[in-house]
C-alpha positions as protocol buffer text, in pm:
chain_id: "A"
residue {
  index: 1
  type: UNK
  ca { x: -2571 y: -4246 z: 836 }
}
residue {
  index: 2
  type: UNK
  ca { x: -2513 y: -3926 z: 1052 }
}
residue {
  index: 3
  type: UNK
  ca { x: -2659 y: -3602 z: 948 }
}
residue {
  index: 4
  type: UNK
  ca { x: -2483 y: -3257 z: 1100 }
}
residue {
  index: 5
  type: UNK
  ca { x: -2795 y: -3057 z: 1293 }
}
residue {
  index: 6
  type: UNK
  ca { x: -2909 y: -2752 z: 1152 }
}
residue {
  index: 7
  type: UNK
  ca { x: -2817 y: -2446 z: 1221 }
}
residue {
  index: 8
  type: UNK
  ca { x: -3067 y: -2126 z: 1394 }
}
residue {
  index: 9
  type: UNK
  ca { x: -3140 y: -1887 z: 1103 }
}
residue {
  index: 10
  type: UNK
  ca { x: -2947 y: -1630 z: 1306 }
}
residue {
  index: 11
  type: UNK
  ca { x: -2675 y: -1847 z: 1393 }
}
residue {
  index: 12
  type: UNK
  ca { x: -2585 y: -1924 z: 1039 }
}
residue {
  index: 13
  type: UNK
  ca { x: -2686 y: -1550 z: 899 }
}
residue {
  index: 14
  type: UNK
  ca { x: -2413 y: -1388 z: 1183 }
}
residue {
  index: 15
  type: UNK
  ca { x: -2158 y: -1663 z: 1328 }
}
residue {
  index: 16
  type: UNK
  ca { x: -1880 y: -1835 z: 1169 }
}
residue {
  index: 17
  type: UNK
  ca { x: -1947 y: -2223 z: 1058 }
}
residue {
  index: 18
  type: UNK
  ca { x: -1631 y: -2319 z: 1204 }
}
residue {
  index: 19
  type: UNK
  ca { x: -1528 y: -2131 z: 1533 }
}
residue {
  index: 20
  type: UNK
  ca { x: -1791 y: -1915 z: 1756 }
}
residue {
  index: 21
  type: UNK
  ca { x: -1700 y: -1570 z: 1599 }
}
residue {
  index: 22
  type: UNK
  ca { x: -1857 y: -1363 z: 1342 }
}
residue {
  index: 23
  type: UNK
  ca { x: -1846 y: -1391 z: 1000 }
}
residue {
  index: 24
  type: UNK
  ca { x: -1575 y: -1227 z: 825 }
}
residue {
  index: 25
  type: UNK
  ca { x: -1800 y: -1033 z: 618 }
}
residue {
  index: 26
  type: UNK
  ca { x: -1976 y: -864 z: 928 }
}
residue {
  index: 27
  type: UNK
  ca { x: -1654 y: -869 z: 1108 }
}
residue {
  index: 28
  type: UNK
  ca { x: -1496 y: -620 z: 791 }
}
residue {
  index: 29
  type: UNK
  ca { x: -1771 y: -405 z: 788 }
}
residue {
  index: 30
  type: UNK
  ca { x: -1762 y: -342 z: 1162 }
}
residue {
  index: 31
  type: UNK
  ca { x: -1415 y: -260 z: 1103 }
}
residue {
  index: 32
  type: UNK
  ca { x: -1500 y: 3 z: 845 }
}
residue {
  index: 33
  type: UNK
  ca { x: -1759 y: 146 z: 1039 }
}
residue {
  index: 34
  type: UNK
  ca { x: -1512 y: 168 z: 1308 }
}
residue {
  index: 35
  type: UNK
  ca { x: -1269 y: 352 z: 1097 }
}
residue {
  index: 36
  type: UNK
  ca { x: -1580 y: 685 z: 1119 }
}
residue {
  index: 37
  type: UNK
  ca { x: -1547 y: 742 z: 1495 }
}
residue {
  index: 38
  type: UNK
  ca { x: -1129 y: 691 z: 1491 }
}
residue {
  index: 39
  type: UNK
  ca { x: -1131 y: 937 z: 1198 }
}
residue {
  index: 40
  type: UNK
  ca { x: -1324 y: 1219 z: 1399 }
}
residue {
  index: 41
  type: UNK
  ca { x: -1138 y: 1191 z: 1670 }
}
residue {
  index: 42
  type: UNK
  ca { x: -762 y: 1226 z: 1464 }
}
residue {
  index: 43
  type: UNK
  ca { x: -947 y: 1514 z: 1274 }
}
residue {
  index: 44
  type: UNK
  ca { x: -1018 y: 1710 z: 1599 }
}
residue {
  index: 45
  type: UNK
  ca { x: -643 y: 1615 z: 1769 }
}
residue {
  index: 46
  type: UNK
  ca { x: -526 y: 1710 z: 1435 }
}
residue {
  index: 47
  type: UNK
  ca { x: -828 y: 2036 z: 1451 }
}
residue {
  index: 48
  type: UNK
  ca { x: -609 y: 2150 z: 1822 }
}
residue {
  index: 49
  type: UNK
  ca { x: -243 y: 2086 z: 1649 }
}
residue {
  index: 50
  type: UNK
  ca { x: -46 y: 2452 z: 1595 }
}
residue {
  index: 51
  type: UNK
  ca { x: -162 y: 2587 z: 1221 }
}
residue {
  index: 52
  type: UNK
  ca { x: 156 y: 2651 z: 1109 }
}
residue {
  index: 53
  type: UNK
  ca { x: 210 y: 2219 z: 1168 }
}
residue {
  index: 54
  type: UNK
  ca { x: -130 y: 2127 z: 908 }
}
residue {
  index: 55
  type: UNK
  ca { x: -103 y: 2442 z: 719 }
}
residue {
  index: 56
  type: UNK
  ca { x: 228 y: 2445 z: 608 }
}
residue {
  index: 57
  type: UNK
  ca { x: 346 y: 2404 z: 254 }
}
residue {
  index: 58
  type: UNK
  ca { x: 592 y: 2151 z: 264 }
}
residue {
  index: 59
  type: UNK
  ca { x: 538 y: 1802 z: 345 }
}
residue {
  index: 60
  type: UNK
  ca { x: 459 y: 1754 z: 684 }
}
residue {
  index: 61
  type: UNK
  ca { x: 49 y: 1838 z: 639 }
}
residue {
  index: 62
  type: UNK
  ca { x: 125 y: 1481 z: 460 }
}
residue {
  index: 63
  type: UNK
  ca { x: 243 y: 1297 z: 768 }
}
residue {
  index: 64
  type: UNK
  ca { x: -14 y: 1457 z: 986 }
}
residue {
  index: 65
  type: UNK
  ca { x: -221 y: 1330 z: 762 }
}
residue {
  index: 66
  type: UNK
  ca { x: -71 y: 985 z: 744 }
}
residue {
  index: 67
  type: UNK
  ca { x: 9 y: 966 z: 1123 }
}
residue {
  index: 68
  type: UNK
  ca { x: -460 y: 1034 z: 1184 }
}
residue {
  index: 69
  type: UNK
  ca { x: -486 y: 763 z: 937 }
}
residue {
  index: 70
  type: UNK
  ca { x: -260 y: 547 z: 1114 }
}
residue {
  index: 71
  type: UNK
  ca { x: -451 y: 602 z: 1382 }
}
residue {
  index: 72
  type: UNK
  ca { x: -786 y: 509 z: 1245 }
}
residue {
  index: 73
  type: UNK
  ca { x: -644 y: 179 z: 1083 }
}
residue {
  index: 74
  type: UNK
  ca { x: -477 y: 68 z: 1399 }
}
residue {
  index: 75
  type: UNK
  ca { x: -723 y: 186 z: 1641 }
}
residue {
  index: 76
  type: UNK
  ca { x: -997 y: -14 z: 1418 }
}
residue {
  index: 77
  type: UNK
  ca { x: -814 y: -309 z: 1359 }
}
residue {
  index: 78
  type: UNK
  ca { x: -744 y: -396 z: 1726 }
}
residue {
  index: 79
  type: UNK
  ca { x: -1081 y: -363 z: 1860 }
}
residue {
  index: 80
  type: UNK
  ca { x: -1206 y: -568 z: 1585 }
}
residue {
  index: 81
  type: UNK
  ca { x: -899 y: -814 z: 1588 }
}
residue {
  index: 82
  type: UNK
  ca { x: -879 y: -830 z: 1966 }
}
residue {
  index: 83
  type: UNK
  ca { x: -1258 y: -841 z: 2066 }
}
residue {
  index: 84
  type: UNK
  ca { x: -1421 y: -955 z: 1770 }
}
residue {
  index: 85
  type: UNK
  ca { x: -1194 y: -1185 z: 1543 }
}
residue {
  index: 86
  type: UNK
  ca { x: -1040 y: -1335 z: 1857 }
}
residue {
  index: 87
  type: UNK
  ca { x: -670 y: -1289 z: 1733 }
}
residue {
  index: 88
  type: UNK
  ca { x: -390 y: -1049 z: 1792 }
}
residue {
  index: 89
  type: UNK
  ca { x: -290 y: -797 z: 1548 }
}
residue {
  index: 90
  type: UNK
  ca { x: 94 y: -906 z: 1536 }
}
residue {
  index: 91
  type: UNK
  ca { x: -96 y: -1265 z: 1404 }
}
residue {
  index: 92
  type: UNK
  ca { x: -213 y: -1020 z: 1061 }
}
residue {
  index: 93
  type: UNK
  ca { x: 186 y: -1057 z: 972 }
}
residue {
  index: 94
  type: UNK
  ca { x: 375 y: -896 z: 1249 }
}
residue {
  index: 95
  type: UNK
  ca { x: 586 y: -1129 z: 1351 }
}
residue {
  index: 96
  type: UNK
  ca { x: 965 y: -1003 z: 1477 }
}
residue {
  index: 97
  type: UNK
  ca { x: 1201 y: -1232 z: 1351 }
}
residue {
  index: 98
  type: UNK
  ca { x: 1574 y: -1290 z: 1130 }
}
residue {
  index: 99
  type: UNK
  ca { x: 1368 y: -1234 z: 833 }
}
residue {
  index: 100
  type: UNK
  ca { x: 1172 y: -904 z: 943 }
}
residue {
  index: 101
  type: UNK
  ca { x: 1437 y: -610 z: 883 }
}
residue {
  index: 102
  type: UNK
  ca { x: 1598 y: -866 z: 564 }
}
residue {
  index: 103
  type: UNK
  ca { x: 1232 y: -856 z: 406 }
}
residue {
  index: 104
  type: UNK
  ca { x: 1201 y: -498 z: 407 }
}
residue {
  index: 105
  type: UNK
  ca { x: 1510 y: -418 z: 265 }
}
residue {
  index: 106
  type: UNK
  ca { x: 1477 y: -669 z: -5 }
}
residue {
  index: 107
  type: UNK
  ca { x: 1110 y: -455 z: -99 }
}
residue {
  index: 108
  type: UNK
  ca { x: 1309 y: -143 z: -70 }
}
residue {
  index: 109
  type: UNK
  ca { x: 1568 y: -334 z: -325 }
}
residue {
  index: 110
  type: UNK
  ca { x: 1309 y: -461 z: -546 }
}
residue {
  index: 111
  type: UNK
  ca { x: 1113 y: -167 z: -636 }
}
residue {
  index: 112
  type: UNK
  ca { x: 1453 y: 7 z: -737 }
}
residue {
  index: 113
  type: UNK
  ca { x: 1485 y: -213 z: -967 }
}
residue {
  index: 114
  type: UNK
  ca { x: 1139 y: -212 z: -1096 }
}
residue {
  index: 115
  type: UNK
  ca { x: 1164 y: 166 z: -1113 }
}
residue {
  index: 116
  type: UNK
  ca { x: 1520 y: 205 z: -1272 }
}
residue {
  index: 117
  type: UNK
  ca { x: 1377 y: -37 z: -1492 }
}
residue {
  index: 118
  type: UNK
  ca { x: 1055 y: 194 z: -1595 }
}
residue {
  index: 119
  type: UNK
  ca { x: 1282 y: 490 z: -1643 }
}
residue {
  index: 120
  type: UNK
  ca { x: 1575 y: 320 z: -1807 }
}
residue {
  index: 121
  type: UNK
  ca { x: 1348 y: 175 z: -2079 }
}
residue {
  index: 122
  type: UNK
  ca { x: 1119 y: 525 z: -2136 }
}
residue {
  index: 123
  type: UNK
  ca { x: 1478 y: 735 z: -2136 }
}
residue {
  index: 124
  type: UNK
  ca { x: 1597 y: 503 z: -2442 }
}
residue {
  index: 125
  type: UNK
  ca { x: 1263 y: 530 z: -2621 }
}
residue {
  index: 126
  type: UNK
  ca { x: 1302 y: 911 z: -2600 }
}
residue {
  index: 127
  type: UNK
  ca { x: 958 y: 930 z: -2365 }
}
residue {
  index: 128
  type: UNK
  ca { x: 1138 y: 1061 z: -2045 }
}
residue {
  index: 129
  type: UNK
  ca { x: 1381 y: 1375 z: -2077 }
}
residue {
  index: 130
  type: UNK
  ca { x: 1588 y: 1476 z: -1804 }
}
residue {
  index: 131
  type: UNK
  ca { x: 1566 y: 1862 z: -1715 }
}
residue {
  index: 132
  type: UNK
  ca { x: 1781 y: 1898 z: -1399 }
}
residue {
  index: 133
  type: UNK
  ca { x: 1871 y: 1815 z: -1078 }
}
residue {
  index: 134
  type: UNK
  ca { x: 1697 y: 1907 z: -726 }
}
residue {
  index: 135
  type: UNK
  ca { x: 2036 y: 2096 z: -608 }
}
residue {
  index: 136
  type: UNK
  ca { x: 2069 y: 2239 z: -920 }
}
residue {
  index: 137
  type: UNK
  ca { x: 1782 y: 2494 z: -740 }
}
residue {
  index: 138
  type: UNK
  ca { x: 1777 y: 2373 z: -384 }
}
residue {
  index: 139
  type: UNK
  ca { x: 2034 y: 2366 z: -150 }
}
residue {
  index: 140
  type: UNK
  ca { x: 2177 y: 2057 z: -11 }
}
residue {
  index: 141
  type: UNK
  ca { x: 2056 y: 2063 z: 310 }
}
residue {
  index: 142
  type: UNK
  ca { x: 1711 y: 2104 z: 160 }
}
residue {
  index: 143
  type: UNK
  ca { x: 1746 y: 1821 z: -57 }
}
residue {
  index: 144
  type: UNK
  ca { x: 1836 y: 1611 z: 202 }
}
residue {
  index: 145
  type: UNK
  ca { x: 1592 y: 1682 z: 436 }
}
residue {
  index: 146
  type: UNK
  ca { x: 1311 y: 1664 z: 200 }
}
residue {
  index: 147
  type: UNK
  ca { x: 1445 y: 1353 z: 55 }
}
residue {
  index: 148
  type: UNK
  ca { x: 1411 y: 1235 z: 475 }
}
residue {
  index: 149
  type: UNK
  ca { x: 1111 y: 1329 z: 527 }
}
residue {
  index: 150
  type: UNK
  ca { x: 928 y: 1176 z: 241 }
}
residue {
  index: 151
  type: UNK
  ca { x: 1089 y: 876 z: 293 }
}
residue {
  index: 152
  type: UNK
  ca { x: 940 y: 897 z: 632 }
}
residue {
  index: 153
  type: UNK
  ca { x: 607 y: 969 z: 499 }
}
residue {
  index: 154
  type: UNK
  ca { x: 672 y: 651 z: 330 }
}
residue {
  index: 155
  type: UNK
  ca { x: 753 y: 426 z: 520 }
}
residue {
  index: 156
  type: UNK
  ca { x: 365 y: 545 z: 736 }
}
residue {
  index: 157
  type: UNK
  ca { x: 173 y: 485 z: 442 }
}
residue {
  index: 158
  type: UNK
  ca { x: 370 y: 167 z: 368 }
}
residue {
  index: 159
  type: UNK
  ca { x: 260 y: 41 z: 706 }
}
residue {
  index: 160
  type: UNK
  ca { x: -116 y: 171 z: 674 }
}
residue {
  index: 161
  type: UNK
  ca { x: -188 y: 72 z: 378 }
}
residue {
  index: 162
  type: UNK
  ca { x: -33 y: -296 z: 424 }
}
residue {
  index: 163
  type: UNK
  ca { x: -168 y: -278 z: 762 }
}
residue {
  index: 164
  type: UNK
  ca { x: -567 y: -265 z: 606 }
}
residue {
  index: 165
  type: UNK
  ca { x: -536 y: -398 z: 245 }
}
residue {
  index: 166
  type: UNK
  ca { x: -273 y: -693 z: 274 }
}
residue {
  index: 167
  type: UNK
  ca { x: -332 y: -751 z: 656 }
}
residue {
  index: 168
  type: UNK
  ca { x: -700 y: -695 z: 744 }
}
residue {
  index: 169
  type: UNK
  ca { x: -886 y: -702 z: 446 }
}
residue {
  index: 170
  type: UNK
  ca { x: -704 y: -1013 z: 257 }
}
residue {
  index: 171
  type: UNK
  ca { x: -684 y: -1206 z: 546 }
}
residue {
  index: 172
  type: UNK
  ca { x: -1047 y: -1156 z: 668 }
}
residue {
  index: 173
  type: UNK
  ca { x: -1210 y: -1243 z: 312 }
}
residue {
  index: 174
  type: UNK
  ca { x: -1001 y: -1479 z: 291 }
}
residue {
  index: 175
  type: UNK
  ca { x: -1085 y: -1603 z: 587 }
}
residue {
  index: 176
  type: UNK
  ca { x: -1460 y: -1615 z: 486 }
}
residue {
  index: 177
  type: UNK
  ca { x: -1414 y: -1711 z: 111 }
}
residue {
  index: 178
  type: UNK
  ca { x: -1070 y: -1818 z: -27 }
}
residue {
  index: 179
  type: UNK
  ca { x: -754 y: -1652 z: -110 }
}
residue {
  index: 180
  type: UNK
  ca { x: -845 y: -1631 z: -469 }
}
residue {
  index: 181
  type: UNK
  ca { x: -1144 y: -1377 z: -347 }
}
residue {
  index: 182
  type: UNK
  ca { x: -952 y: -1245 z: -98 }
}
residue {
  index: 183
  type: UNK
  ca { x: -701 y: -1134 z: -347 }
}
residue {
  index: 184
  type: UNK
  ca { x: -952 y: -987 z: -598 }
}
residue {
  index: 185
  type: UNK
  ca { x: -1186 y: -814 z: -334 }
}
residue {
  index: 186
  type: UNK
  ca { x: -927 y: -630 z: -133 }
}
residue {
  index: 187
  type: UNK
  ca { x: -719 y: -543 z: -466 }
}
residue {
  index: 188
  type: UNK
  ca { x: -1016 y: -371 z: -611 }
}
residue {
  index: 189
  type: UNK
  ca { x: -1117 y: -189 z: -305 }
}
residue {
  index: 190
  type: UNK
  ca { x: -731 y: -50 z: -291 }
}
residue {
  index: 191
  type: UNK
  ca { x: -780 y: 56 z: -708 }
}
residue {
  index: 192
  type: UNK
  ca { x: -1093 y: 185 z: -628 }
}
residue {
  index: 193
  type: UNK
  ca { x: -1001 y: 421 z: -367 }
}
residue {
  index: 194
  type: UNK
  ca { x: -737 y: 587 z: -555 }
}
residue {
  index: 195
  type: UNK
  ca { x: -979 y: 724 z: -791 }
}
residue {
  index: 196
  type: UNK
  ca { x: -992 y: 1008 z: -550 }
}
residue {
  index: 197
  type: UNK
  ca { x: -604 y: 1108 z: -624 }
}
residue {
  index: 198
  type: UNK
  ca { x: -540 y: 1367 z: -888 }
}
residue {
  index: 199
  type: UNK
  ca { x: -563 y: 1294 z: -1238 }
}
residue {
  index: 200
  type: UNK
  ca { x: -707 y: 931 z: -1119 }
}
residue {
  index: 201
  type: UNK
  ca { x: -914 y: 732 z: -1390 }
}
residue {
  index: 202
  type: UNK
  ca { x: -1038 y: 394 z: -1412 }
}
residue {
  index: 203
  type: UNK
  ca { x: -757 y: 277 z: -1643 }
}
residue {
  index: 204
  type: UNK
  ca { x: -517 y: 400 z: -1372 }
}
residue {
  index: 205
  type: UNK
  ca { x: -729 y: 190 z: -1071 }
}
residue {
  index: 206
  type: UNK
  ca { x: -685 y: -68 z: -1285 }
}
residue {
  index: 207
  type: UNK
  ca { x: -295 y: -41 z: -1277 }
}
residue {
  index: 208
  type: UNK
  ca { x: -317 y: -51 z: -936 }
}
residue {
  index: 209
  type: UNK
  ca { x: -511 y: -340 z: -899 }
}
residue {
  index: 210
  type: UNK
  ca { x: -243 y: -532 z: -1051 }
}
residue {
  index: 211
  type: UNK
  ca { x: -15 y: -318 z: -783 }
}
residue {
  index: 212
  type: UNK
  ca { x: -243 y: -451 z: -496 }
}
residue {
  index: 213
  type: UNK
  ca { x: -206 y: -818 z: -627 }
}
residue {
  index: 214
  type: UNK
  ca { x: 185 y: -774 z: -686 }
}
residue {
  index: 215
  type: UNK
  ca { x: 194 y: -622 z: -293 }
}
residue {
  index: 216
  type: UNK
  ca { x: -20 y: -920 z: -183 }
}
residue {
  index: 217
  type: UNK
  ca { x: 241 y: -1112 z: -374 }
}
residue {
  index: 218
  type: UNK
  ca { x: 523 y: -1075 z: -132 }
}
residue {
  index: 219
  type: UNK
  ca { x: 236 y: -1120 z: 205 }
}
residue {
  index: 220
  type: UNK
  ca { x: 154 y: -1514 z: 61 }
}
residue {
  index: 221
  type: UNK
  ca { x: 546 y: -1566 z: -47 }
}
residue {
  index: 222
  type: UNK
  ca { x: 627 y: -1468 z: 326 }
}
residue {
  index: 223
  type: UNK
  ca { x: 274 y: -1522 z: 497 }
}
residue {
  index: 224
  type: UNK
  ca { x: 420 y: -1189 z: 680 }
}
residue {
  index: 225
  type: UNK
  ca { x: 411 y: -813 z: 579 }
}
residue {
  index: 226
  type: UNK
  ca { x: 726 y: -708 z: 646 }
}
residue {
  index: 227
  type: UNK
  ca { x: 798 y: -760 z: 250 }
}
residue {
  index: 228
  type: UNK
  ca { x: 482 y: -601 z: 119 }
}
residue {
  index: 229
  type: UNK
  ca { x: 563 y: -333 z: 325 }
}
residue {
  index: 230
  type: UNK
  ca { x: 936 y: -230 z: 214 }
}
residue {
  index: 231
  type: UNK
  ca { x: 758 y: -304 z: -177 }
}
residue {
  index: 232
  type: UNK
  ca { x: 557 y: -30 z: -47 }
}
residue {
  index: 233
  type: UNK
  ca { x: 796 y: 185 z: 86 }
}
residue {
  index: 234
  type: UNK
  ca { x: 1060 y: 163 z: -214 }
}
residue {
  index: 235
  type: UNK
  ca { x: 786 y: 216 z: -491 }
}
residue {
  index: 236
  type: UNK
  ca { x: 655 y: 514 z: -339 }
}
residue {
  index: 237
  type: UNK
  ca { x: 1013 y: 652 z: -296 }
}
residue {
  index: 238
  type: UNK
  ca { x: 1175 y: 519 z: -595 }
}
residue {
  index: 239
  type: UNK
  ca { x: 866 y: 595 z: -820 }
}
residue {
  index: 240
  type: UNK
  ca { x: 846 y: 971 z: -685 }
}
residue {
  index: 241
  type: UNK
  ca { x: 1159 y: 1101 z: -522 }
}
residue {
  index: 242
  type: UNK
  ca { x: 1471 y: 914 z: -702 }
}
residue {
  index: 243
  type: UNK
  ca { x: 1329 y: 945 z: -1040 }
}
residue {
  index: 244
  type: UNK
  ca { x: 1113 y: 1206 z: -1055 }
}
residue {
  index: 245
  type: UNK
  ca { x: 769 y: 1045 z: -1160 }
}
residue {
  index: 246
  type: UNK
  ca { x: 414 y: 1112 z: -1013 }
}
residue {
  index: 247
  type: UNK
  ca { x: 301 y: 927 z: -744 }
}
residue {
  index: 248
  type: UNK
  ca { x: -46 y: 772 z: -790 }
}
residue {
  index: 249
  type: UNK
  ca { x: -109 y: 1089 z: -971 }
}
residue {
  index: 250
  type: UNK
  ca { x: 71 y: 1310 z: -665 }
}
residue {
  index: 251
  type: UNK
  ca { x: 357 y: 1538 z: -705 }
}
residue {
  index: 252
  type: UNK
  ca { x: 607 y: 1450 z: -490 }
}
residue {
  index: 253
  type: UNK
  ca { x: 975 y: 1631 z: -412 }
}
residue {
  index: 254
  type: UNK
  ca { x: 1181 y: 1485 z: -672 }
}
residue {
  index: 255
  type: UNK
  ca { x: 1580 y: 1424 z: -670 }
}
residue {
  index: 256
  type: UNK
  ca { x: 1590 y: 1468 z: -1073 }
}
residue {
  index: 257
  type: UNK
  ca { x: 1368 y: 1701 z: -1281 }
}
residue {
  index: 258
  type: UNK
  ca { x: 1229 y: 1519 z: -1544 }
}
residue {
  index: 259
  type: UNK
  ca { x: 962 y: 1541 z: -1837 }
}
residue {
  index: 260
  type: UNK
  ca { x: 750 y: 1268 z: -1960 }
}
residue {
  index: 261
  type: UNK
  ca { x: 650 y: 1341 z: -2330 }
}
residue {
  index: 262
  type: UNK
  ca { x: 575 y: 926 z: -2453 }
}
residue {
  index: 263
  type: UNK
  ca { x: 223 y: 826 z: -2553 }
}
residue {
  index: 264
  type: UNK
  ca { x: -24 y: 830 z: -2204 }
}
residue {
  index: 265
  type: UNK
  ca { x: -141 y: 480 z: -2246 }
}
residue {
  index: 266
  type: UNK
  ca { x: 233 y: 363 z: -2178 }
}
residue {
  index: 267
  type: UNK
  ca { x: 340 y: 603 z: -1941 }
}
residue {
  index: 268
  type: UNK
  ca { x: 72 y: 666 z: -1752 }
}
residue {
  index: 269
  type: UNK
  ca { x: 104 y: 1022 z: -1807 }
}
residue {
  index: 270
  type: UNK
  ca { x: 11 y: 1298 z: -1526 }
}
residue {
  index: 271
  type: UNK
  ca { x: -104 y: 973 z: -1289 }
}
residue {
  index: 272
  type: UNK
  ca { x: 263 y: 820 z: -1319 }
}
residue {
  index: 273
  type: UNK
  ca { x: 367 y: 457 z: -1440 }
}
residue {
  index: 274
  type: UNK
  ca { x: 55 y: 265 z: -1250 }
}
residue {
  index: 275
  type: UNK
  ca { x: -195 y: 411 z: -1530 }
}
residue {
  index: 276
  type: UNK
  ca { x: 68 y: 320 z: -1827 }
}
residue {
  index: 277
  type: UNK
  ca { x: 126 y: -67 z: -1996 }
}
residue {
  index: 278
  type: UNK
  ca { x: 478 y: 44 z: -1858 }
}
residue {
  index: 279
  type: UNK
  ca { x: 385 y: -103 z: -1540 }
}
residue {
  index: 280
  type: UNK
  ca { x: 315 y: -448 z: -1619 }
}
residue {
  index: 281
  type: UNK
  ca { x: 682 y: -545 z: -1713 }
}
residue {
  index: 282
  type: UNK
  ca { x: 800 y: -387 z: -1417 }
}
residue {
  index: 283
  type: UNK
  ca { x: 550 y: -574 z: -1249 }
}
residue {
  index: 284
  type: UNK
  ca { x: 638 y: -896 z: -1427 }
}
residue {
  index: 285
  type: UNK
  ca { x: 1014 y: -850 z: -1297 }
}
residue {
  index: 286
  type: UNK
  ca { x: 890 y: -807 z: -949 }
}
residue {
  index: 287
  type: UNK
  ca { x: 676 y: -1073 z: -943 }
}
residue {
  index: 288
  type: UNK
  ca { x: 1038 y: -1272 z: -1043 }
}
residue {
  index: 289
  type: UNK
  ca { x: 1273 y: -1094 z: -812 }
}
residue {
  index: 290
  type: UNK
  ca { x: 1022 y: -1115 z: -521 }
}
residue {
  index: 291
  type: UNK
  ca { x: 995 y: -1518 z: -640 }
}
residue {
  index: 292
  type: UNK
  ca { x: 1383 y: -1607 z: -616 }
}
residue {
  index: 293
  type: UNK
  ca { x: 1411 y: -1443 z: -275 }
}
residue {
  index: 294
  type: UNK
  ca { x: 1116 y: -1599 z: -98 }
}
residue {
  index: 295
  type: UNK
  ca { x: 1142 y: -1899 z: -316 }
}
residue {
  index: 296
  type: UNK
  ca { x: 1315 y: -2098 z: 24 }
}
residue {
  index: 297
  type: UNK
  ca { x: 987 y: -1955 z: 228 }
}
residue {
  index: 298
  type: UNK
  ca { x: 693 y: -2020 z: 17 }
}
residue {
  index: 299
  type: UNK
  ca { x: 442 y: -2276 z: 56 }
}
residue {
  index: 300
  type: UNK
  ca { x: 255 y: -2323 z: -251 }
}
């Protein structure tokens, strides 16, 4: 009988059991700590940008905004990725194929119907009134263009936020413990930083929790993140802009004017559907519709 030789102290405190790379715990938190020096540069590029660009009042202060944290994720992720995980970035779930573009439409698809669904079923219980429409008081060119550019905001965050929570973060705990960690680690982390967003409370970082397990959802369907990313994308722009409901407790340009009256603990109230019970069926129907079109794909 053989007996494996034991490990330096060091060696098993800092380096991977199974390849010569760090652990994935130390590998994460060099990635946050990376994610400081990124940050101050895109604040001082964004510090030189013209004022009326970051200072005006419409949305595009948002996609400056979203465009420095793009830079911070990426810029993080690659060193660490590149130098220190020994993988490439495109490996996270990047992979250009047939089902790339078809995935994020179907999230796009999916999250309409999760939303219609939300407002459908609040309109018939007499919680959601309808007020107006956005050209009832805009013009049409300024609906249209805000509707745009939101949607572009969109689709950034849908990418940075995939990018780090769904990409890096899953797929490094998991790496290092199992998916079932993975999933609960990275989930909370994304619940937990929304507590900074307006009218954020711990009920409503619990709702999206269960939005960060439903996003991770489509990633182990698809081991890609083209899905989770349209999910993304359409609940943001479904949630906010077609029908009119906060956004993670944001106010966001909305197509229809609309005033939610039903009791908070349903929908969510100022925070929108993710801190309401209203988002677990929705959830629930995602969870189905994002089952019978990966169904073909999945390996579980």
């Amino acid at each position: 009988m053989t007996t494996s030789p034991q490990r330096p102290l060091l060696a098993a405190i800092f380096i991977s059991p199974s390849e010569p790379r760090l652990r994935a715990g130390w590998r994460l938190l060099i990635q946050t700590i990376l994610l400081i020096p990124f940050s101050i540069v895109a604040g001082l590029i964004i510090f030189f940008l013209p004022t009326d660009l970051t200072s005006s009042p419409t949305s595009y202060p948002l996609i400056v905004g979203e465009l420095a944290e793009l830079f911070a994720f990426a810029g993080s992720i690659y060193i660490v990725r590149r130098f220190l995980d020994k993988r490439s970035v495109g490996s996270l779930g990047f992979k250009i194929d047939k089902h790339a573009a078809l995935d994020i439409l179907a999230g796009i698809i999916i999250t309409f119907m999760m939303m219609g669904s939300i407002f459908v079923v609040m309109q018939a219980l007499g919680w959601v009134t309808f007020e107006s429409f956005a050209w009832n008081t805009d013009s049409v060119q300024t609906v249209i263009s805000q509707a745009l550019v939101f949607f572009f905001l969109f689709i950034i965050v849908g990418f940075n936020e995939e990018l780090l929570f769904r990409g890096y973060q899953l797929q490094t705990i998991t790496s290092g413990l199992n998916l079932f960690w993975g999933l609960v680690i990275s989930s909370i982390v994304f619940g937990g930083l929304h507590l900074g967003n307006p009218n954020a409370t711990w009920v409503s970082a619990a709702g999206i929790f269960f939005a960060g397990l439903f996003l991770a959802f489509g990633y182990i369907c698809t081991k890609q993140l083209w899905l989770s990313i349209g999910l993304h994308i359409g609940w943001n722009f479904f949630e906010g802009v077609v029908f009119g409901f906060p956004v993670s407790g944001l106010t966001i340009y909305p197509l229809i004017h609309i005033n939610v009256s039903g009791p908070k603990v349903w929908t969510g109230g100022a925070f929108g559907p993710e801190a309401g019970l209203i988002i677990l069926p929705a959830l629930a129907l995602g969870v189905a519709l994002i089952y019978f079109y990966a169904r073909s794909r999945m390996d579980l």
